[in-house]
N, C-alpha and C positions, 0 to 999 in steps of 0.2 A: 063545212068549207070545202068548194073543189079541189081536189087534186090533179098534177100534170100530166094523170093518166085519162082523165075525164077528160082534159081540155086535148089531146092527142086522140080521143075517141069521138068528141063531138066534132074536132076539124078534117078527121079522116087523115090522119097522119100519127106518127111516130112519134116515142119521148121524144129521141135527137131532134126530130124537127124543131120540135116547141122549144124546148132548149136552147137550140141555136139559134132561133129567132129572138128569141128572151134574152140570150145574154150575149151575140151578136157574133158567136164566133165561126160561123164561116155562112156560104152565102147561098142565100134561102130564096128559090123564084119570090114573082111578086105577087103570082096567084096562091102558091101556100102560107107566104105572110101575110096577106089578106085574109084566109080561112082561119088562123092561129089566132091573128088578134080579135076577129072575130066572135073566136068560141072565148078566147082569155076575157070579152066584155060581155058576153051574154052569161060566161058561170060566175064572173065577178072576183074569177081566179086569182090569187096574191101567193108570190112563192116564200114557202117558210125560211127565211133567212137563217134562223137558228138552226133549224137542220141541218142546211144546206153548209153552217161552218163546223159545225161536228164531224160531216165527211171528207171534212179536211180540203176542201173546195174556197175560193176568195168568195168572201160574206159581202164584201159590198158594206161593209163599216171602216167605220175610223175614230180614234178618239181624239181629243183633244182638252189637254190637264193643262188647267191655270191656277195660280192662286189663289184669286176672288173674282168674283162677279158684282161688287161693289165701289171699284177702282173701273170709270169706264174708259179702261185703255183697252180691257180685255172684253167687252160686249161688241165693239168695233171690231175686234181681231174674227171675233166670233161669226157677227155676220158676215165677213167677207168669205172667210174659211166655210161656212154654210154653203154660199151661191157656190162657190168655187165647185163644193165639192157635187152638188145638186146639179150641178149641167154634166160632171161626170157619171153621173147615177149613182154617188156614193150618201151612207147616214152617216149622221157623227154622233158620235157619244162626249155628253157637257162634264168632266169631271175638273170638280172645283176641291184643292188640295185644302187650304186655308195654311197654306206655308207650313203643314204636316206632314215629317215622314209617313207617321202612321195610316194618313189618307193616303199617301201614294200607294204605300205595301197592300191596302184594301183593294184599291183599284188595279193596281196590278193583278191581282188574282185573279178576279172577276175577269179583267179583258182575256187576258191568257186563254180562262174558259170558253170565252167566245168566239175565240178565235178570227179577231181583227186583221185587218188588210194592214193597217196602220197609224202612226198614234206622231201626232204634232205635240211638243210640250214646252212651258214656257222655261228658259233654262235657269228654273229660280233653285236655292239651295236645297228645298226639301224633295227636289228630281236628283238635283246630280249627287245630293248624299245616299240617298234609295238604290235599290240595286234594279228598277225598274227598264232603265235602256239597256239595260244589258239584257235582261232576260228575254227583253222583248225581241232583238234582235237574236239573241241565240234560238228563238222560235219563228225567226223569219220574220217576224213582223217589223218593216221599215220604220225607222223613225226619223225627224224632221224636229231641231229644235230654233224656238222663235224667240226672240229675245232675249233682255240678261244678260247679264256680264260672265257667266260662265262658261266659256264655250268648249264642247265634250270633242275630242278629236276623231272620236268613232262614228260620229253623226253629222249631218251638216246641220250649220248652225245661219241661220238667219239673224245678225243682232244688229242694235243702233253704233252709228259712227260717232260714240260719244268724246273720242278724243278732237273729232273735228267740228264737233259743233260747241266745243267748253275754248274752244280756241274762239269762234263767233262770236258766244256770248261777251269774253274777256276783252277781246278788239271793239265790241259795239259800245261794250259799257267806256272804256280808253276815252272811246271817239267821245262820249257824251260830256266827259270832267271828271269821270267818278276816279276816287285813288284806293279808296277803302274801302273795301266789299268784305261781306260774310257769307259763307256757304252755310245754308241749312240744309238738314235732311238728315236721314240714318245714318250713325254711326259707320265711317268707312270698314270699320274693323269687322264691321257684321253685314255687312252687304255690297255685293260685288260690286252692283251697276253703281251706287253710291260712290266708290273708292273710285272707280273709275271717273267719276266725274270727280272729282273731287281733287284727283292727281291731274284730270286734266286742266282744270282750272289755273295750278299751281304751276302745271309747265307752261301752258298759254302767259301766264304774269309772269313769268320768269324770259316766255321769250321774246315781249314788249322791254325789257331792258338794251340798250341804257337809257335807250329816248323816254318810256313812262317807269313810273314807278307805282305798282298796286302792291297795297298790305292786302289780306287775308286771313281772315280768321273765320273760326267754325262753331256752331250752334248744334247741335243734335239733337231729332227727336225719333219718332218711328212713321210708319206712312201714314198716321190721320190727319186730320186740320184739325183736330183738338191736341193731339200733341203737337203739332205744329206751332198753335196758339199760342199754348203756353211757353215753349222753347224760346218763341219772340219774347215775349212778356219777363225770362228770366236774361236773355239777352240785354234788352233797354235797362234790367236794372244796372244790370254789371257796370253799365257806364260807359261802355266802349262806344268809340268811335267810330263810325259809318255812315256811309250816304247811298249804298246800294247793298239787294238782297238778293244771292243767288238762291233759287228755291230746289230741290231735288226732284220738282214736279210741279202740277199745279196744283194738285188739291193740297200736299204743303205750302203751296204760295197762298190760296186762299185763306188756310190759318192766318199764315204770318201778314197778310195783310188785313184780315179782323182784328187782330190783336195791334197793330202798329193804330188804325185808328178809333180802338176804343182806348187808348193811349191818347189819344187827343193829336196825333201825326198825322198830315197829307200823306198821302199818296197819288202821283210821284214830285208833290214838291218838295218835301222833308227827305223822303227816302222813295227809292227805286226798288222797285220789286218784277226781277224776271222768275220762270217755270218753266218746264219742260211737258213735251207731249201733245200741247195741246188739246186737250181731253175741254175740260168746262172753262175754259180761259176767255173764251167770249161771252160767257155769261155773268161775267163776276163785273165788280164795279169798282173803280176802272177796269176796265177790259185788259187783259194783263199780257205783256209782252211775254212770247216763251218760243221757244225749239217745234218746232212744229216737226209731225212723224205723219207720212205716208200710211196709213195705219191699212190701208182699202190696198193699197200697192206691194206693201210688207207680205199682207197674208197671202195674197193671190202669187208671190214667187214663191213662199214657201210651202204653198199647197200643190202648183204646180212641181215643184220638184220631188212634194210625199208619191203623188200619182207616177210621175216617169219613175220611182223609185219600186213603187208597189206593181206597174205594167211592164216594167222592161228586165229580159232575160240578163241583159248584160249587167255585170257588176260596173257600179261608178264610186269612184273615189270620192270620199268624202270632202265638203269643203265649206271656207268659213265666207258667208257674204253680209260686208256690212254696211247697213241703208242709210244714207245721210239725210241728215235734220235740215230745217231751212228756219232762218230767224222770218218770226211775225210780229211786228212791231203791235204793240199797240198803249192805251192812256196810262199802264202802271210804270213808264218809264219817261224819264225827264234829262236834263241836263244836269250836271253834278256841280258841286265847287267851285271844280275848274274850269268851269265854260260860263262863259255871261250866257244865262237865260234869255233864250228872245220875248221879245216883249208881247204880251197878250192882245190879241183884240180890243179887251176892252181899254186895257192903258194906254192906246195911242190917243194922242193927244187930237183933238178939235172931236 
């Protein structure tokens, strides 16, 4: 493989030239960058990036820790974070935690060694119990967290505006007749964004008083649609009472609406079923009404602000910005109870 002393001997120039043409830090006529890229295409030259962070030098990496790669809220975050950081001339490193301290403490060591520019991470529990942002940060290394209900004070935190979109939901569902709704999803006791939704559901019905009056009750399961399923399935037996389904997502919504109609239930003539995210919610049948997230607009602020973090001398103060959701109506939600149903196409008469 060439090295930058070859590609400095075949352009007739110096490291620093090629260097600062290479990594753009100050300004190179246009006849010796012309001779640089030049020799850089005819030797086929590629600068060793791992060397180049052992000298304690910006690698021109980044990482980026999610949870799962099976939940596509986060292959979305991924691509955007990707382009973003490729028009900067930055890689990213895919570390997938699977909601393990232990995978974080792996990955922590490993980045450390490599000496990253800087690391975006989702603010889910097995980051903020890890001693990872710290360390990282005590080694310079910027950090940028995205989503989650935990938000770290040392860091800026990117999250959903889930108290103003569980007030959306609670008003949309009002407006439709519904009285009695159930929250499904994870246990609030075990997960942030859950509680959060979950409290905000609860102030949202509290703050339609004294004109509506919604009950509320809760189902729990964890975040697949198999336990979703079944969570439904033990719910319809209990016997309770409802005519609407807040789901903690969609692919909980897609359980709880498998299970409602292998139950022999419409959806949404029996029961309503809203989700959040937006993730596969137009794919599902009925198409399921939920919280829609900017997911392409999310990452591109908080990629933007790892890069002004990782390029700028000055220190900034950390801060918390949070993205609001927008309701997307669609066939998994109906008229409740309390509203005369409009009458179908086909029931009009003649």
């Amino acid at each position: 493989m060439a090295n930058i002393r070859q590609v400095a001997r075949e352009a007739g120039v110096s490291i620093a030239t090629v260097s600062a043409v290479m990594n753009n830090t100050k300004a190179v006529s246009p006849e010796l960058t012309k001779r640089v890229l030049q020799a850089i295409e005819k030797l086929d030259y590629r600068p060793n990036l791992l060397a180049k962070a052992l000298l304690g030098k910006n690698s021109g990496l980044i990482a980026f820790l999610v949870p799962s790669m099976t939940n596509p809220f986060y292959p979305d975050l991924l691509e955007a974070v990707e382009h973003a950081a490729s028009e900067r001339n930055y890689g990213v490193f895919i570390c997938t935690t699977h909601r393990q301290v232990d995978r974080v403490d792996y990955y922590r060591e490993r980045l450390l060694g490599m000496n990253i520019d800087g690391a975006m991470v989702t603010l889910s529990s097995e980051i903020v119990k890890s001693q990872l942002v710290q360390d990282f940060l005590s080694h310079g290394i910027k950090v940028v967290g995205i989503t989650g209900g935990r938000v770290m004070p040392e860091i800026d935190c990117y999250v959903l505006d889930d108290e103003t979109s569980t007030q959306t939901v609670c008003s949309y569902l009002s407006g439709l007749g519904h009285r009695e709704v159930v929250y499904l999803g994870p246990d609030p006791a075990k997960s942030t964004t859950s509680s959060l939704r979950y409290k905000g559901i609860q102030n949202a019905i509290k703050g339609l008083l004294p004109t509506v009056k919604m009950e509320l009750a809760t189902s729990f399961c964890t975040y697949s649609e198999g336990s979703a399923y079944q969570a439904a399935i033990s719910l319809l037996a209990s016997g309770r009472s409802f005519s609407a389904i807040i789901c903690y997502n969609d692919q909980v919504a897609v359980g709880v609406v498998n299970a409602l109609k292998d139950q022999g239930l419409d959806v949404p003539d029996d029961v309503s079923v809203i989700g959040f995210d937006d993730t596969v919610a137009s794919y599902t049948r009925p198409a399921l009404t939920t919280m829609a997230v900017d997911r392409k607009g999310l990452a591109e602020a908080a990629s933007t602000r790892l890069f002004t973090l990782i390029e700028s001398s000055n220190g900034i103060e950390p801060t918390v910005v949070k993205i609001p959701m927008s309701l997307v109506v669609r066939g998994s939600t109906a008229a409740g109870p309390y509203r005369s149903r409009p009458v179908r196409p086909a029931e009009m008469p003649g």
